[in-house]
C-alpha positions in Angstrom: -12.4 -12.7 4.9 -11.1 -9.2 4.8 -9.2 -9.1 1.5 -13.4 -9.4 0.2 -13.3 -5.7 1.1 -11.2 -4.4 -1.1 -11.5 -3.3 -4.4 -9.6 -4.8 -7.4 -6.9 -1.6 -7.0 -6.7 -1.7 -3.5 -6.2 -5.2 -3.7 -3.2 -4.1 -6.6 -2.1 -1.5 -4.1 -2.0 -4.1 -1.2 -0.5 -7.1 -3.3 2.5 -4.8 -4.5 3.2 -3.3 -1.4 3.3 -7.3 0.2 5.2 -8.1 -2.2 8.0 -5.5 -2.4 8.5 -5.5 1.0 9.0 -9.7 1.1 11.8 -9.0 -1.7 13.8 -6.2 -0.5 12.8 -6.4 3.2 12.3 -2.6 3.3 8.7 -1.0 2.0 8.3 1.3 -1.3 8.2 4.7 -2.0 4.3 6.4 -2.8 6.1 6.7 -5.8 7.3 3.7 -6.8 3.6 2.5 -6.0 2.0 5.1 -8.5 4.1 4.2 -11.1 4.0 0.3 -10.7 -0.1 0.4 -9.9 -0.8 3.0 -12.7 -2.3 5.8 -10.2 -2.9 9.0 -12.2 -1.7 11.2 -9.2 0.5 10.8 -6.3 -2.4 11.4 -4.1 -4.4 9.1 -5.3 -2.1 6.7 -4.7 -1.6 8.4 -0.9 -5.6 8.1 -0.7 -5.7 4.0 -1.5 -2.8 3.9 1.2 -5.3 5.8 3.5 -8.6 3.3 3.0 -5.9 0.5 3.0 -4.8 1.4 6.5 -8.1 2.6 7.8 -9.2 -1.1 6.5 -6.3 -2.4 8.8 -4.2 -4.1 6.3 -1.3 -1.7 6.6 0.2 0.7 8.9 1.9 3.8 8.0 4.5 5.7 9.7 4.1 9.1 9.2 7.5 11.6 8.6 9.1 8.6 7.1 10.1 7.8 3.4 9.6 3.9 3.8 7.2 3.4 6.8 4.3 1.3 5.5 3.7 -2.1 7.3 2.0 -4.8 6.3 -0.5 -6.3 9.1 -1.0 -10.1 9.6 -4.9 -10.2 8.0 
């Protein structure tokens, strides 16, 4: 199972992310992630979204404010 391969705040990352997205139909801001995951920087937060898409449970769009995707996994 895939969700085994992520850590407990990647799995935060991915879980908040799943679930914005299923309640306002749109995706969240990096920094609306940061602040609701407790990331101490924006780039760490940008970094998690990195290994989560590298992983293949999201899909970012680059250039655009609200471009993350979740995958089916």
């Amino acid at each position: 199972m895939k969700a085994m391969n992520l850590t407990s705040k990647q799995s935060a990352v991915f879980d908040y992310i799943k679930g914005y997205i299923e309640r306002n139909n749109i995706s969240p801001f990096i920094r609306e992630i940061q602040a609701e995951c407790s990331m101490a920087s924006y780039k760490a937060t940008v970094d998690k979204l990195l290994v989560l898409e590298k992983k293949g449970f999201i899909k970012r769009e680059l250039n655009k404010h609200r471009g993350i995707k979740v995958n089916n996994v």
